[in-house]
Backbone as CSV, one residue per row, in Angstrom:
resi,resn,N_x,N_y,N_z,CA_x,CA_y,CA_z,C_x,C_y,C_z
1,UNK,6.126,-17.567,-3.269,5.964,-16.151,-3.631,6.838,-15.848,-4.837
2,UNK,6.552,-16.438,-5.971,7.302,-15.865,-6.841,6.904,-15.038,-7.932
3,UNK,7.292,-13.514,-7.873,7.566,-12.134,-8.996,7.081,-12.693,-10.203
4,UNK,6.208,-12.136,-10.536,5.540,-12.331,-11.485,6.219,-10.914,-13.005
5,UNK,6.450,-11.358,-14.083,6.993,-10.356,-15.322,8.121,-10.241,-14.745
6,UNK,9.123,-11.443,-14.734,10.441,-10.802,-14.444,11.173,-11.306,-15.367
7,UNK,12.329,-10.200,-15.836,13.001,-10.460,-17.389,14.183,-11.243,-17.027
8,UNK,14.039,-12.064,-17.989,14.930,-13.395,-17.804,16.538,-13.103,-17.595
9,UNK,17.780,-13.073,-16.895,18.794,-12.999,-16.224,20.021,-13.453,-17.530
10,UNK,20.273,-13.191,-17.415,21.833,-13.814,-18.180,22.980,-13.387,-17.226
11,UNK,23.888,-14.608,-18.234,25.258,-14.673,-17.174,26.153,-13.530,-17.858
12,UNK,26.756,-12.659,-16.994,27.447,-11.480,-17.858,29.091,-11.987,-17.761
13,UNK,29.322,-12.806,-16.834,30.656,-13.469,-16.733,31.163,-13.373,-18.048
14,UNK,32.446,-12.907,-18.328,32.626,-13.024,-19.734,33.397,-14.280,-20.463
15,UNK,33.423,-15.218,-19.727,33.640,-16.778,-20.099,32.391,-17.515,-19.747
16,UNK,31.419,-16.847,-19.136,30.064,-17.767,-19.177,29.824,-18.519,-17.741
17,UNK,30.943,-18.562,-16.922,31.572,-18.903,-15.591,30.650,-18.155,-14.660
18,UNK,31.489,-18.334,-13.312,31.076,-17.933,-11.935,29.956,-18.812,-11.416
19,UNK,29.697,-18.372,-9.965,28.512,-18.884,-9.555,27.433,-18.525,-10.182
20,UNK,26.338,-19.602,-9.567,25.155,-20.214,-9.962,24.246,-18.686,-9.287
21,UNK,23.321,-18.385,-10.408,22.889,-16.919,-9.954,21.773,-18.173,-8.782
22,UNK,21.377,-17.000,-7.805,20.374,-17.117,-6.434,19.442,-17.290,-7.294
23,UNK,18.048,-18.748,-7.032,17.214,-18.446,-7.899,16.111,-17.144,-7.450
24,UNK,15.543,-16.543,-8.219,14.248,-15.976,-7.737,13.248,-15.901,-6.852
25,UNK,12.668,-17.715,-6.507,12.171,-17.703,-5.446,12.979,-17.679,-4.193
26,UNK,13.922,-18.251,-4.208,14.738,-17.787,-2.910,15.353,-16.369,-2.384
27,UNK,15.488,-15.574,-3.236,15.323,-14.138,-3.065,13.855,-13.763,-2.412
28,UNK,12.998,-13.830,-3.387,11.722,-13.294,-3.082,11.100,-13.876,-1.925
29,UNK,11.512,-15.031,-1.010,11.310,-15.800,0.184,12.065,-14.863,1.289
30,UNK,13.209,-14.741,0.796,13.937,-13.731,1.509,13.318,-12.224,2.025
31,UNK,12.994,-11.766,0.531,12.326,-10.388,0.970,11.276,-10.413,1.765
32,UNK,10.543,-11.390,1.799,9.037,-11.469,2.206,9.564,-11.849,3.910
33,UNK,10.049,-12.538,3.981,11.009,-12.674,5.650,11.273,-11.371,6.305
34,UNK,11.838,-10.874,5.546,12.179,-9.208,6.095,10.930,-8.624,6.589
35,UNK,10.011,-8.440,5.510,8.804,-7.800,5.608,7.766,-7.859,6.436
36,UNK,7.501,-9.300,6.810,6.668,-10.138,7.703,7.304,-10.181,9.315
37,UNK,8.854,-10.055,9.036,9.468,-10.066,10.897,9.569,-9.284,11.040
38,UNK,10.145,-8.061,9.948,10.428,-6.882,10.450,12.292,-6.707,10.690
39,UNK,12.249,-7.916,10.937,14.160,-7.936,11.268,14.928,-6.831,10.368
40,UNK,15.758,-6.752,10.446,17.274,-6.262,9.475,17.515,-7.362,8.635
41,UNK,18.326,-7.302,7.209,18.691,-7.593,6.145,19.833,-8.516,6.577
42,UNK,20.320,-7.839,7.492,21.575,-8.951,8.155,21.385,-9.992,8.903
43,UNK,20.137,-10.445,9.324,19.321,-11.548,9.857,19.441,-12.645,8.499
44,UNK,19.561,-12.082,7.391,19.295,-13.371,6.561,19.822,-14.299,6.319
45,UNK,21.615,-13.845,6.847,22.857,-14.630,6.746,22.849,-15.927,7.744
46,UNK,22.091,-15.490,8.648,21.657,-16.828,9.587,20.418,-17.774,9.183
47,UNK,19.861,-17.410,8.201,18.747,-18.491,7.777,19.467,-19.341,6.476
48,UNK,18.550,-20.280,5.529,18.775,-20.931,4.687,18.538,-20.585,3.599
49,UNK,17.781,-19.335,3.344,17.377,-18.911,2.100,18.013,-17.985,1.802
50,UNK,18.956,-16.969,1.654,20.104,-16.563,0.690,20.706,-15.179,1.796
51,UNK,22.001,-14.999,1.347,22.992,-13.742,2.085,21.897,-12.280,1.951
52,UNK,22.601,-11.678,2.791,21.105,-10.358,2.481,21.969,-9.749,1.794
53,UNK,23.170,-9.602,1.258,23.428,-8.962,-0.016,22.578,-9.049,-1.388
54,UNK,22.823,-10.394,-1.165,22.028,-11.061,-2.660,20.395,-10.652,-2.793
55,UNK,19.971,-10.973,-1.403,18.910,-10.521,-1.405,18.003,-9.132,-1.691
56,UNK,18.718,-8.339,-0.969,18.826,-6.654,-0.844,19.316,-6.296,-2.395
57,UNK,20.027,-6.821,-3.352,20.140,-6.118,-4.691,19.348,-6.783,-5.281
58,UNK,18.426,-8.245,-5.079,17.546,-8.136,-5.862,17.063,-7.596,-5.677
59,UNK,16.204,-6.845,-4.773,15.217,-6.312,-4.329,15.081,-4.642,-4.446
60,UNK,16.552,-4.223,-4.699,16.288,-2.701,-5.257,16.354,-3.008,-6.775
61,UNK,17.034,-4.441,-7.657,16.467,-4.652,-9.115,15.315,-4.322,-9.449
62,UNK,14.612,-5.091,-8.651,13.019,-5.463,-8.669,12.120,-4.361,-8.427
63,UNK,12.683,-3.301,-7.615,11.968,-1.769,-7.080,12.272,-1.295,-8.478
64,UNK,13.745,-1.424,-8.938,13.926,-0.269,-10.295,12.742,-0.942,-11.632
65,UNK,12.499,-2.415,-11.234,12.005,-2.589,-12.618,10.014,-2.638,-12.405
66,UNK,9.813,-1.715,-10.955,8.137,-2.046,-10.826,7.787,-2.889,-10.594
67,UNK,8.566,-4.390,-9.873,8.441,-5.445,-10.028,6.771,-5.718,-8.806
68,UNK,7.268,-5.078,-7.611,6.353,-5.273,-6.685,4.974,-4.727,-7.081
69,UNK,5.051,-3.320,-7.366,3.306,-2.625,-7.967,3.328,-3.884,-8.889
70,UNK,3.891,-4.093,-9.697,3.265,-4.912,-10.537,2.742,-6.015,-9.867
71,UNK,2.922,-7.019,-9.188,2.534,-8.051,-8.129,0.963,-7.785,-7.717
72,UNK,1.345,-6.402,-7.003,-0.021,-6.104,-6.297,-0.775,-5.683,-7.330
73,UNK,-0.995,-5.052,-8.270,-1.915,-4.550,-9.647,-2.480,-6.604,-10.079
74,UNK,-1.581,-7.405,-9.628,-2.168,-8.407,-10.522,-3.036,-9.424,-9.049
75,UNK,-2.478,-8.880,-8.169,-3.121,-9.626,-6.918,-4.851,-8.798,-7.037
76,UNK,-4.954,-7.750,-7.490,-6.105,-7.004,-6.871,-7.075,-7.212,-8.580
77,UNK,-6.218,-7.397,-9.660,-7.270,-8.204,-10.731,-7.347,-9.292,-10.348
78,UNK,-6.529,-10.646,-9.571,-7.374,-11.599,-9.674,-8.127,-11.188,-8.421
79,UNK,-8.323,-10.673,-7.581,-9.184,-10.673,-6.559,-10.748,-10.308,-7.390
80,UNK,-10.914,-9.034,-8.734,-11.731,-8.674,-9.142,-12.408,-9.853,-9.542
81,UNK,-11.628,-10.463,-10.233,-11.927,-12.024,-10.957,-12.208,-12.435,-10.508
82,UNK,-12.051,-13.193,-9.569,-13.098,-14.207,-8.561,-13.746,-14.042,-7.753
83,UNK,-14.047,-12.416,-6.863,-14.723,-12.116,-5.798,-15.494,-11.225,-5.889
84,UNK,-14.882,-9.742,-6.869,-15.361,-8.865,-7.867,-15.228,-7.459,-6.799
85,UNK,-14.532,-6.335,-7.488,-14.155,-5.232,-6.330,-15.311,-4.509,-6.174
86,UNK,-15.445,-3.866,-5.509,-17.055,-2.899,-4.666,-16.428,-1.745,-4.639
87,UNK,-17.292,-1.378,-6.127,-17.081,0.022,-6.299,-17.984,1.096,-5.586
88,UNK,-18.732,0.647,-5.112,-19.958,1.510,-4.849,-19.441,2.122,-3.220
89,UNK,-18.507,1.636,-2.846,-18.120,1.933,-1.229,-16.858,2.062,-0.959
90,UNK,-16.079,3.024,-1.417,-14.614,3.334,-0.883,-14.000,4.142,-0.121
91,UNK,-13.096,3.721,0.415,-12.618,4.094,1.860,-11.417,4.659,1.949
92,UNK,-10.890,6.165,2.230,-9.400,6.327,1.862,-9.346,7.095,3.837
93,UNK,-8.048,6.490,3.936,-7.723,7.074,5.564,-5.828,7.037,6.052
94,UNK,-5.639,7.987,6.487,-4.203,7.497,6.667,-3.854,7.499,7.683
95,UNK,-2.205,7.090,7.648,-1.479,6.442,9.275,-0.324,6.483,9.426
96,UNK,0.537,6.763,9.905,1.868,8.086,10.598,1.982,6.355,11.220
97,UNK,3.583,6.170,11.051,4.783,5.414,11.582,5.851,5.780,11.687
98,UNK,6.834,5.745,12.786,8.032,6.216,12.806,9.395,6.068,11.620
99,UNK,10.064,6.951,11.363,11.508,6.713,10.633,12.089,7.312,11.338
100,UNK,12.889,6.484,12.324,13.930,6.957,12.731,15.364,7.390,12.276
101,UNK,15.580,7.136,10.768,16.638,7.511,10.009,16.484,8.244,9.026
102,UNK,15.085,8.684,9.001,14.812,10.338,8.380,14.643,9.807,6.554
103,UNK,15.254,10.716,5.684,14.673,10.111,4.433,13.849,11.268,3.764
104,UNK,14.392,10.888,2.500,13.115,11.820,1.733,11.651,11.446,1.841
105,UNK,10.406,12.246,2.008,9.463,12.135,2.353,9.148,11.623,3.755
106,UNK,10.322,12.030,4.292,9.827,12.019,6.025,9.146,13.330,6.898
107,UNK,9.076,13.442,7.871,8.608,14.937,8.393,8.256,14.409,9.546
108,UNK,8.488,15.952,10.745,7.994,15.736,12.259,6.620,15.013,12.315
109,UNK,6.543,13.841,12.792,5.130,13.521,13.219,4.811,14.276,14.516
110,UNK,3.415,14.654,14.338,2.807,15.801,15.348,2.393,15.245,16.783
111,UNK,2.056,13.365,16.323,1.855,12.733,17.600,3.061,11.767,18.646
112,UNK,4.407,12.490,17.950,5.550,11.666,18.055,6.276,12.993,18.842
113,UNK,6.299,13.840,19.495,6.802,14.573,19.786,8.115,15.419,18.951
114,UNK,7.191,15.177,17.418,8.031,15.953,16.529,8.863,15.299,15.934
115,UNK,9.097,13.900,16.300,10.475,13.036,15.738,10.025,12.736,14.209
116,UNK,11.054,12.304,13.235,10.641,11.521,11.971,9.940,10.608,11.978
117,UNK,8.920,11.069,10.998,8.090,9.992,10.504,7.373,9.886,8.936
118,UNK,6.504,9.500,8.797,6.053,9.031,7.368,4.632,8.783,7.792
119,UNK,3.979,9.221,6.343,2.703,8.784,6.752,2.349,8.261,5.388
120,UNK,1.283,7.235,5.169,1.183,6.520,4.200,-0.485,6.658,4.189
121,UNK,-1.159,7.041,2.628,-2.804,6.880,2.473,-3.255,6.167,1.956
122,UNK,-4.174,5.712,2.428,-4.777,4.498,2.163,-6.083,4.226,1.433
123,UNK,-5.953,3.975,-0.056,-7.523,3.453,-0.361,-7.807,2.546,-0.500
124,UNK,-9.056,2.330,0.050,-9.665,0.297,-0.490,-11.092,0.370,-0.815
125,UNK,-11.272,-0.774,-1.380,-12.698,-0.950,-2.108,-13.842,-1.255,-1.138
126,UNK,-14.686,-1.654,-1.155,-15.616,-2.245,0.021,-15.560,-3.392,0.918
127,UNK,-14.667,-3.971,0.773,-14.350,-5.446,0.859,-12.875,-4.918,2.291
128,UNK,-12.362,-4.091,1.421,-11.143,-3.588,2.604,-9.682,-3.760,1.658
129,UNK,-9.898,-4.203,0.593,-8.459,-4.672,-0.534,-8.000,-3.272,-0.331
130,UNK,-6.991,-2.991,-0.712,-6.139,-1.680,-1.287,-5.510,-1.873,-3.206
131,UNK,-6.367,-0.959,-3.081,-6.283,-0.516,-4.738,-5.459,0.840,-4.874
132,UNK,-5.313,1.454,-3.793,-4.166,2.838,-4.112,-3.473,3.288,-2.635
133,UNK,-2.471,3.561,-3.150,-1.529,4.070,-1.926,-0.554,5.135,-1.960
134,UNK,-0.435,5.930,-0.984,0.796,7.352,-1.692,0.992,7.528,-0.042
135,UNK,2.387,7.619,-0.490,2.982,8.544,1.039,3.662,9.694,1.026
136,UNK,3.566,10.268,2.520,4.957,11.669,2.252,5.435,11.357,3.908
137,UNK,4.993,12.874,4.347,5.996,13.177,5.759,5.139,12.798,6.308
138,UNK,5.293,13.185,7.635,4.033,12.789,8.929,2.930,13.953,9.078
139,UNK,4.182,15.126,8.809,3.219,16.455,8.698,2.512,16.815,7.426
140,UNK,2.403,15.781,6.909,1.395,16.410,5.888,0.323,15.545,5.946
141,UNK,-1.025,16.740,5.562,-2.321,16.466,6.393,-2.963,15.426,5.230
142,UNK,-3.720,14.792,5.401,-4.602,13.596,4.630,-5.509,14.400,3.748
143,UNK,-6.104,15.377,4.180,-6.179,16.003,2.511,-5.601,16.550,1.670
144,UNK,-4.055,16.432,2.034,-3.470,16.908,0.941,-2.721,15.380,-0.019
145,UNK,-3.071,14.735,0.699,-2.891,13.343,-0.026,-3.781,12.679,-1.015
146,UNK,-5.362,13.455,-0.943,-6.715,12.494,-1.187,-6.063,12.381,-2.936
147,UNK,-5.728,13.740,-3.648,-5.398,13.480,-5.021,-4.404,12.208,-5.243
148,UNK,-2.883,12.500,-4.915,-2.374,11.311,-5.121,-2.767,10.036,-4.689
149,UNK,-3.586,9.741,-3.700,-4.305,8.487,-3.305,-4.936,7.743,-4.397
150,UNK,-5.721,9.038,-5.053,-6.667,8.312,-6.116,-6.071,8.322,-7.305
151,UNK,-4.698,8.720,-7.775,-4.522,8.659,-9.050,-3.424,7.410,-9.006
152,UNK,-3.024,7.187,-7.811,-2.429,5.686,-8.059,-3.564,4.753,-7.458
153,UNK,-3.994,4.256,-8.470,-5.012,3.344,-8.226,-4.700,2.260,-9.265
154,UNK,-4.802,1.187,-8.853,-3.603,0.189,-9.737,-4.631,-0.874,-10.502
155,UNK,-5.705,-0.422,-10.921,-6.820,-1.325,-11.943,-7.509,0.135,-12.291
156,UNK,-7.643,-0.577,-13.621,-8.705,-0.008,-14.496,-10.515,0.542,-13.490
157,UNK,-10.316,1.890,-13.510,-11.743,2.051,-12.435,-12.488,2.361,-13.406
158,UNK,-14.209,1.345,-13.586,-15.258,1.882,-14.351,-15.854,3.190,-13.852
159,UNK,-16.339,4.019,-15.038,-17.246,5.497,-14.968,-18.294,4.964,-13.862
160,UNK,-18.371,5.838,-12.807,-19.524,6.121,-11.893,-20.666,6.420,-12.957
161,UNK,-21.960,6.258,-12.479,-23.070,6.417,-13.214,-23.805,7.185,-12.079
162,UNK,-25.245,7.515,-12.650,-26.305,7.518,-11.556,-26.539,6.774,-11.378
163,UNK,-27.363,6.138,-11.574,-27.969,4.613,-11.273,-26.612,3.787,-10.283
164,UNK,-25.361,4.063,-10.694,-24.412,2.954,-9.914,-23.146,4.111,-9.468
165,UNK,-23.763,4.936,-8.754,-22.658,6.346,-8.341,-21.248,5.406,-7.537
166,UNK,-20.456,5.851,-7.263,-19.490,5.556,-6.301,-19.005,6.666,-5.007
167,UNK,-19.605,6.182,-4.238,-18.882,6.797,-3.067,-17.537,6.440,-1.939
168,UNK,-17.678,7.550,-1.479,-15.624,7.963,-1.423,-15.811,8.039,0.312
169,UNK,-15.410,6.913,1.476,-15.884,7.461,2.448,-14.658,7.984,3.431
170,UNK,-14.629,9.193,4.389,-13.597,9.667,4.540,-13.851,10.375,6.257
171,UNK,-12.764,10.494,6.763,-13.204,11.365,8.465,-13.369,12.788,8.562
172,UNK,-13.300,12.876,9.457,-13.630,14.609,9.665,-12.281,15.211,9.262
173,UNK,-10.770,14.455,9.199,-9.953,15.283,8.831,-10.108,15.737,7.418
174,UNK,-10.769,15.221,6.940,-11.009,15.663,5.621,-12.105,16.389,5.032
175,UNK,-12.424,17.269,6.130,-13.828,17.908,5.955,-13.254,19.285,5.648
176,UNK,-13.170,19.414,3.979,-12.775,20.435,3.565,-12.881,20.772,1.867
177,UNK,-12.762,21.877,1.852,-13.364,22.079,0.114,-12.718,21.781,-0.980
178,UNK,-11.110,21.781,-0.442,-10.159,21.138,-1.465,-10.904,19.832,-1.636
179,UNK,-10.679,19.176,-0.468,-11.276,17.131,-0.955,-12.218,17.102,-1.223
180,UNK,-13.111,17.876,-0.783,-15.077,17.700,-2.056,-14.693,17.878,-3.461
181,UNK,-13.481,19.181,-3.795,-13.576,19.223,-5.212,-12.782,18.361,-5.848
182,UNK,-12.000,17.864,-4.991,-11.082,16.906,-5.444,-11.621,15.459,-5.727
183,UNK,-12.713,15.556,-5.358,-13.320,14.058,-4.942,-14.753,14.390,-6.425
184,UNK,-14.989,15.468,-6.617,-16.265,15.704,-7.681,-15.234,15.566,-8.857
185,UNK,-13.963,16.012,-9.244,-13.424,16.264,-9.778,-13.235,14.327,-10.797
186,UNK,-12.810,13.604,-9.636,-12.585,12.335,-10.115,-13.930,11.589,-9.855
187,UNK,-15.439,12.336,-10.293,-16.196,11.440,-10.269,-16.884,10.860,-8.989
188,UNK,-16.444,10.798,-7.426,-16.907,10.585,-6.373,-18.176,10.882,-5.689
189,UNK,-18.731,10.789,-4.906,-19.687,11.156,-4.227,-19.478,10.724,-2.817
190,UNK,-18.633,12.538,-2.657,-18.026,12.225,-0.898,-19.295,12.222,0.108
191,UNK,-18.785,11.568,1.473,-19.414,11.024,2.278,-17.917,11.276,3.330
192,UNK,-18.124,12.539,3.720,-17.437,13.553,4.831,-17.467,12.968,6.399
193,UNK,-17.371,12.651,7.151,-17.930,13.312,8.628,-17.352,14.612,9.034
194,UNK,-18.310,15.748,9.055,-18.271,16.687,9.407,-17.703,16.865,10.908
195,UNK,-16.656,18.049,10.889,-16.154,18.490,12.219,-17.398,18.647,13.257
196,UNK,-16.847,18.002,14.651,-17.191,18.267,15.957,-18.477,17.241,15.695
197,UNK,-18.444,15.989,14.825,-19.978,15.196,14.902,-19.295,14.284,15.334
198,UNK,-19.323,13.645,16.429,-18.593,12.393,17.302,-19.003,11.329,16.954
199,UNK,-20.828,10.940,16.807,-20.643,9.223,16.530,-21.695,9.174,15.365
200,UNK,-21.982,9.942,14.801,-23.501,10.476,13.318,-22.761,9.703,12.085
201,UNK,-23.105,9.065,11.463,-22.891,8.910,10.322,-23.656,9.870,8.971
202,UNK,-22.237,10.404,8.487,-23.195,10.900,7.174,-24.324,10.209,6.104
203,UNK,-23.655,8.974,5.468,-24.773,8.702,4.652,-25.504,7.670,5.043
204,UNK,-26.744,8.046,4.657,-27.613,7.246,5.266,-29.068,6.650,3.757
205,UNK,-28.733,7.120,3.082,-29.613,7.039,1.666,-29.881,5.404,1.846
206,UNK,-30.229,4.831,1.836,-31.293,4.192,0.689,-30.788,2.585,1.489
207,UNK,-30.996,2.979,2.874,-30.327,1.822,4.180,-29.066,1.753,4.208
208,UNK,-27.803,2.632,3.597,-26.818,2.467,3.639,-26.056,3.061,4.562
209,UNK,-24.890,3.171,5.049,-23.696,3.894,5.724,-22.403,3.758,5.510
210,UNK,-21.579,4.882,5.537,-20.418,4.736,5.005,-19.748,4.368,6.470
211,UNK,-18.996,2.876,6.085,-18.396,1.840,7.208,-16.710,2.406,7.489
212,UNK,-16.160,3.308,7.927,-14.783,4.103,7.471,-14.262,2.607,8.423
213,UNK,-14.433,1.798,9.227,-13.660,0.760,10.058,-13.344,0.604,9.157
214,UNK,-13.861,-0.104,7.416,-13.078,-0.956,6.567,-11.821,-0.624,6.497
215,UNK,-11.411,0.574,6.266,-10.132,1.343,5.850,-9.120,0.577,7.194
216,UNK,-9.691,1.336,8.171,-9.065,1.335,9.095,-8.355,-0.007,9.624
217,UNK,-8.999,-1.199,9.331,-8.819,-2.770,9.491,-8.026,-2.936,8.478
218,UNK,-7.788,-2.255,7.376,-6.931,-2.928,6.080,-5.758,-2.027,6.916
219,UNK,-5.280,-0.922,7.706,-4.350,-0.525,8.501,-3.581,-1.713,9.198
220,UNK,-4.877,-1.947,9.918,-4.308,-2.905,10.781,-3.464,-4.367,10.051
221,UNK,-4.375,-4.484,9.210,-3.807,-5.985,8.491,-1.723,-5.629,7.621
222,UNK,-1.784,-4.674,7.598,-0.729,-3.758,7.083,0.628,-4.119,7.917
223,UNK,-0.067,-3.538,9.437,0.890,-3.707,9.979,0.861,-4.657,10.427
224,UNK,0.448,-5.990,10.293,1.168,-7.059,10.484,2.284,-7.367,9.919
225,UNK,2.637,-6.939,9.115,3.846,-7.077,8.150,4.647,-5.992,8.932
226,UNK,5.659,-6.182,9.850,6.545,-5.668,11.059,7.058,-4.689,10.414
227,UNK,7.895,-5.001,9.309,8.587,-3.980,8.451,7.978,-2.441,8.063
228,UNK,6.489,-2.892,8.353,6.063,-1.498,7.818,5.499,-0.340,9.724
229,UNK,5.816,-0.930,10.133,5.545,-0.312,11.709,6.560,0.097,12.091
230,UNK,7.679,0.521,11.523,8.733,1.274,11.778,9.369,1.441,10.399
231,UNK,9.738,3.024,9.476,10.109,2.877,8.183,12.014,3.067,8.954
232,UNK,12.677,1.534,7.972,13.833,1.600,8.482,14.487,2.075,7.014
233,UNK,14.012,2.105,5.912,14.415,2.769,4.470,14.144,3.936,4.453
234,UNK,15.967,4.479,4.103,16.330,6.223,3.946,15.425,6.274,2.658
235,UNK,15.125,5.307,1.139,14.787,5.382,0.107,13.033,5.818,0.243
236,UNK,12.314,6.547,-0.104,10.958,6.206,0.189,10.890,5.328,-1.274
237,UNK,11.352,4.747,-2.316,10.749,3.603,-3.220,10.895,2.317,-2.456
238,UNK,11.800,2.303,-1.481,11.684,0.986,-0.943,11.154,0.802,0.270
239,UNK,10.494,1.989,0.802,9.160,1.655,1.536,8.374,1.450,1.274
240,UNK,7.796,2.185,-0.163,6.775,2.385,-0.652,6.620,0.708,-1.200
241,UNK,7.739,0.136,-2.172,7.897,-1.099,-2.192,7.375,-2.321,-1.618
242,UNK,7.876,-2.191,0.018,7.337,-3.084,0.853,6.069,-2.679,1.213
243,UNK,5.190,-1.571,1.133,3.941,-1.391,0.951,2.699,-1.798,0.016
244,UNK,3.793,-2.163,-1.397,3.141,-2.746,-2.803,2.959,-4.492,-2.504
245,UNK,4.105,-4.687,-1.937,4.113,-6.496,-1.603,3.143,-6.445,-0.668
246,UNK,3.081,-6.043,0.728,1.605,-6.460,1.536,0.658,-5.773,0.811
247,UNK,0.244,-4.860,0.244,-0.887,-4.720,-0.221,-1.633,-5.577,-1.411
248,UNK,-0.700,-6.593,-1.997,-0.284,-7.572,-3.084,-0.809,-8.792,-2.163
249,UNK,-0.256,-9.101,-1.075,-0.551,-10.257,-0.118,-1.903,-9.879,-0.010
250,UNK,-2.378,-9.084,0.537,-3.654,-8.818,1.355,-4.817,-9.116,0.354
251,UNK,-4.408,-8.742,-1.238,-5.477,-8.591,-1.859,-6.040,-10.449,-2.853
252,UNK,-4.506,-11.017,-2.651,-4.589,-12.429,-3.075,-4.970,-12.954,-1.928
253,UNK,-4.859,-13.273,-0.307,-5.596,-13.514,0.771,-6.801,-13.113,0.502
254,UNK,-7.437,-12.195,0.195,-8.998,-11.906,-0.256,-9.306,-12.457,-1.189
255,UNK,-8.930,-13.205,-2.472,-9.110,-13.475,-3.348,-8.998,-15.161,-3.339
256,UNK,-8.600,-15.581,-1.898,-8.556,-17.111,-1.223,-7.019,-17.845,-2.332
257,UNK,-5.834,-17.082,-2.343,-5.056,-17.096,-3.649,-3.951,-17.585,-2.476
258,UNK,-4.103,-17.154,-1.278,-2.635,-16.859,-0.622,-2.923,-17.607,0.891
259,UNK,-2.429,-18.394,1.048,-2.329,-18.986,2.374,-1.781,-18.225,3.778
């Protein structure tokens, strides 16, 4: 797993001395350990791949320098490259996890009996990749997310056409006039489920249906990565962070890149 655009290190020692800097991949082995067990930072001192000091300041380096979006922006072009993204079917849905140590962009989750939490939105292409992501509190509702969802979208998106429209597929929480205009606004062609319709699918044109599981399965694949099923970062960049690296994994695993 090694960081891709990272600016080359010098020794600031002012005789040129000291220890041998940690290389890169052994940091970035490190972070990805965290992420995948879920453990604490202080777990690392017992493995072979580096102190979680060392580790933990690369890793807010690497947050200050975009290092991770950048990762995932290049995991989800080569995925375009060899598999090709599906514009014609996208899926945005979100999902409330606990922070028990609170944090900017935290808030009472409503299904948590009010405790801190975070909620993170989710868009992906047809396939299930994630091409955009934005979080806040727990209490804030998924359509008030749909804008920032879609404006971090981390590849170049071609103009919808007629002939090759793109549709936006979404649940009943989002059955509302802000997200239609928000969704005409950037070009979409929403595909709602309307309140109180239990198992109907809206679109149905031309043998198609909007599949909202996709979304929902790229959730799941998410939280396999432990770290993100409980936010233990007061920072939201370094949640959001470890959100850019699995969504980076997930999209080179689709792209047959990542073992």
């Amino acid at each position: 797993m090694e960081p891709p655009l990272l600016s080359r290190s010098m020794n600031a020692h002012r005789f040129g001395g000291g220890r041998p800097r940690v290389s890169d991949r052994r940091c970035a082995d490190a972070i990805f350990s965290v992420l995948r067990t879920g453990g604490p930072w202080a777990a690392l001192n017992a493995t072979d791949l580096c102190p979680k000091s060392t580790a933990y300041d690369r890793f807010r380096e690497w947050v200050a320098a975009g290092v991770f979006l950048k990762r995932w922006q290049v995991g989800v072009e080569r995925f375009d490259e060899l598999k090709g993204i599906d514009w014609d079917w996208l899926r945005m849905d979100g999902a409330m996890t606990r922070a028990p140590l609170g944090g900017k962009k935290t808030g009472p989750n409503p299904t948590d009996r009010g405790k801190a939490g975070v909620k993170r939105s989710l868009l992906t292409e047809g396939h299930g990749v994630p091409i955009g992501v934005a979080m806040d509190g727990a209490n804030r509702r998924d359509m008030k997310l749909a804008r920032a969802t879609i404006e971090r979208i981390v590849v170049a998106r071609p103009e919808p056409t007629e002939e090759q429209p793109q549709g936006m597929c979404l649940d009943k929480g989002a059955d509302d006039d802000e997200v239609r205009a928000t969704l005409r606004a950037f070009g979409f062609t929403a595909h709602i489920r309307s309140r109180g319709e239990e198992a109907k699918e809206i679109a149905r044109e031309a043998g198609t249906r909007a599949r909202r599981w996709v979304v929902e399965r790229s959730h799941s694949w998410l939280h396999r990565f432990r770290r993100l099923l409980i936010r233990w970062e007061k920072k939201p960049e370094h949640y959001l962070a470890f959100l850019h690296v699995a969504c980076g994994v997930i999209a080179l695993r689709a792209a047959g890149l990542f073992g």
